[in-house]
Residue, then its C-alpha position, 0 to 999 in steps of 0.5 A: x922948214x925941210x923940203x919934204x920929199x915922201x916916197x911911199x910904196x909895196x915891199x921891194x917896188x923900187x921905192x930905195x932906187x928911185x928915193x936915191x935918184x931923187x936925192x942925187x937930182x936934189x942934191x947937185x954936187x953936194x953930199x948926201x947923208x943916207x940915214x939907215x934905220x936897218x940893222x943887220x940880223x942875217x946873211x939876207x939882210x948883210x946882202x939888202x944892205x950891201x945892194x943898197x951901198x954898191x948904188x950910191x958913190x962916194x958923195x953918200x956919207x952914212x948915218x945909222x939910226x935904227x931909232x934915234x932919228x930926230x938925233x941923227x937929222x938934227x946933227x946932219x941937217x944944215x940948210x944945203x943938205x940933203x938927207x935920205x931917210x930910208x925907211x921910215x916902216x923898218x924904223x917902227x919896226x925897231x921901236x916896236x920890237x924893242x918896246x919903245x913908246x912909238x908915239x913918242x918917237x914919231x913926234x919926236x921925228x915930226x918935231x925934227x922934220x919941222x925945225x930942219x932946214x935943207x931937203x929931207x927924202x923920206x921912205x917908208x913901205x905902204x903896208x895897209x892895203x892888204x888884209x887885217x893881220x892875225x895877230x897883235x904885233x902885226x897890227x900894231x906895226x900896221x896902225x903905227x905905221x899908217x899913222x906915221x905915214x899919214x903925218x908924213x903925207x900931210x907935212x910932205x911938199x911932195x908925196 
């Protein structure tokens, strides 16, 4: 099995910065595989994006994966890689606006991380400690979202 490394934490902490910090710690002189899970909507999110690339040199190679992400660790995984997975909140996000079964999904994902053989850095935003939402969506994303992150605690080595 994977190396898991979770890192969790509140909107705009440092969470990316210091996942890619561990990565490179992780990683050596290997390459690291970034797997992206945000698409781009509008000119502040281009420019997240683009923040995030100017960090990382050129041993990051990139893999989009808005919701295939069992697919894209399963063909990047081997057992000297590292694989940055960020972030896991934005990618139930995308199942959900696109109504997919998110459930699913998530075994799905379960299911790859534990067949992986390298060093898997995972993030993923904490987003239940504040108030119960207004409305439906929000606390779908809410109660999908700690789910995930429960699983994900539980299987991590390091949390």
């Amino acid at each position: 099995m994977a190396t898991l490394h979770f890192v969790i934490g509140g909107a705009r902490s440092g969470k990316s910065a210091f996942a890619e910090g561990l990565a490179l710690e992780k990683a050596g002189a290997n390459p690291i595989t970034y797997v992206a899970t945000a698409e781009i909507f509008d000119d502040e999110m281009a420019e997240r994006v683009a923040l995030h690339q100017q960090r990382r040199g050129p041993n990051w190679h990139l893999v989009e994966a808005p919701v295939n992400l069992a697919g894209a660790i399963a063909s990047a995984d081997t057992p000297n890689s590292v694989l940055l997975i960020d972030c896991l909140s934005v990618w139930v996000t995308n199942l959900l606006v696109k109504d997919m079964d998110i459930d699913a999904a998530s075994a799905n994902l379960l299911a790859a991380l534990q067949q992986a053989s390298g060093t898997i850095v995972l993030v993923a935003s904490e987003t239940g400690l504040g108030i119960v939402p207004d409305n439906r969506l929000s606390r779908r994303f809410r109660d999908a979202n700690g789910r995930l992150n429960q699983a994900l605690a539980a299987d991590a080595d390091e949390v």
